[in-house]
C-alpha positions in Angstrom: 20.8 -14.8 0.9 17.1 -15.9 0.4 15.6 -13.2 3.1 17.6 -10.6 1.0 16.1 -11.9 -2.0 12.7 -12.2 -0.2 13.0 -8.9 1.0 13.8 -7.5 -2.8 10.7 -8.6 -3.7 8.4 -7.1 -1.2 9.8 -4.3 -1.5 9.6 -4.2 -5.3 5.6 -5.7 -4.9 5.3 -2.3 -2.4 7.1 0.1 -4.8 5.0 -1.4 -7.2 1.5 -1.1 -5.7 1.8 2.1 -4.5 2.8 3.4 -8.2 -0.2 1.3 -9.0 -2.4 3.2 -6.4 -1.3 6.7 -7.3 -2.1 5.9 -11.2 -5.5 4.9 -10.0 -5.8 1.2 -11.8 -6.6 -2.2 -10.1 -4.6 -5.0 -10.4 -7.0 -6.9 -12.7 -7.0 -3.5 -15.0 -2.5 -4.0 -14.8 -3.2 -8.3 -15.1 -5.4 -7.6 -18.3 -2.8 -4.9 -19.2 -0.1 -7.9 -18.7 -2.1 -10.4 -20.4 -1.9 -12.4 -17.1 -4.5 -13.8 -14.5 -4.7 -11.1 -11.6 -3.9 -13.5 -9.0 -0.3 -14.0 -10.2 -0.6 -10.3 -10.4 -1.2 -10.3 -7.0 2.1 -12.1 -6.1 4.0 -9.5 -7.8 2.7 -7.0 -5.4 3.0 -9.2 -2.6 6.7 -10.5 -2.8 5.4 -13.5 -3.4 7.2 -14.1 -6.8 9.7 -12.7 -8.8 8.5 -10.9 -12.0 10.1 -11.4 -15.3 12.0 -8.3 -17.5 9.3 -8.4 -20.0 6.5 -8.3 -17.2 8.8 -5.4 -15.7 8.7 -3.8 -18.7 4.6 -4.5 -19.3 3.7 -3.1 -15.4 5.8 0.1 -16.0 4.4 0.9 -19.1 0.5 -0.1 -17.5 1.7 2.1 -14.8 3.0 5.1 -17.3 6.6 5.0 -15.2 9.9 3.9 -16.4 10.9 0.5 -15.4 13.6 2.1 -13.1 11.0 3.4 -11.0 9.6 -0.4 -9.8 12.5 -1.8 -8.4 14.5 -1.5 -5.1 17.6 0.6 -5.5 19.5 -0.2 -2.2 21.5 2.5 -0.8 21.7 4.2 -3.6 21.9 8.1 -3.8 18.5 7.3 -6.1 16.8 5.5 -3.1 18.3 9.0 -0.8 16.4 11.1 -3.7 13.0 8.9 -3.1 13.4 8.1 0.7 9.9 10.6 0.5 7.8 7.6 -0.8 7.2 5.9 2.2 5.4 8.9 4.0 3.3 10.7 1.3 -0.2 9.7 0.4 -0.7 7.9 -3.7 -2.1 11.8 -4.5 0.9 13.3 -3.4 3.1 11.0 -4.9 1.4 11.6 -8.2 1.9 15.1 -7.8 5.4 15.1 -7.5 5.7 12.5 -10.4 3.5 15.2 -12.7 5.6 18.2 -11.2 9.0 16.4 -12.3 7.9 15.6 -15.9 7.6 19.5 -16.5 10.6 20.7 -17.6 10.3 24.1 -18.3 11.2 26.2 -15.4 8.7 28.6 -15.7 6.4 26.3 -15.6 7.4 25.0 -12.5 7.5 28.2 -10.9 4.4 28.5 -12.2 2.4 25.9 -10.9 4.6 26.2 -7.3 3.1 29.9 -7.6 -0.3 28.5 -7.7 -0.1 25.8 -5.2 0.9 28.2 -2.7 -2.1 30.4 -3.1 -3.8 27.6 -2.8 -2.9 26.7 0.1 -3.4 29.8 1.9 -6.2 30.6 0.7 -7.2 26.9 2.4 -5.6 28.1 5.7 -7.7 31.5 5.5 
């Protein structure tokens, strides 16, 4: 029971810092955010410690995600959705997070339209 609990937390503490990463903040710029020295900050990431609702709720709001995003989902089909995590860079992860707060389809289709060229014109 404690390695599964042990292994919640790192894997929240990873979740966590690369969501950190991609929005381009330190941890002393999230501590100071939290109110909190940076080294306990720095056991969130870690694993070292758990992290308390109302810090939850501080880091995903430093962080400019919902709290739903920090935590370990299990098998869940939501952890299926974001298996993708683990193998893009903090840039591409923000991209995707900026692509799926548009909601207009047009939009969408838009900027897809735009990366593409982009990307060829790259490969040219």
């Amino acid at each position: 029971m404690e390695s599964r609990r042990r292994q919640s937390l790192s894997e929240a503490g990873a979740r966590i810092r690369k969501l950190r990463l991609a929005a381009k903040l330190t941890q002393t710029q999230v501590a100071l955010h939290l109110g909190i020295p940076y080294q306990v900050y720095q056991r969130y990431e870690r694993g070292d410690a758990s992290i308390p609702s109302d810090r939850l709720a501080g880091i995903a709001e430093a962080l400019k995600v919902p709290v739903e995003d920090l935590v370990p989902t299990g098998k869940s089909k939501i952890a299926k959705k974001n298996s993708y995590e683990h193998i893009l860079a903090p840039d591409e992860l923000e991209l995707v997070q900026v692509y799926r707060k548009i909601q207009d389809r047009k939009t969408r289709a838009g900027l897809l339209q735009v990366a593409r060229g982009l990307s060829s014109a790259s490969q040219a």
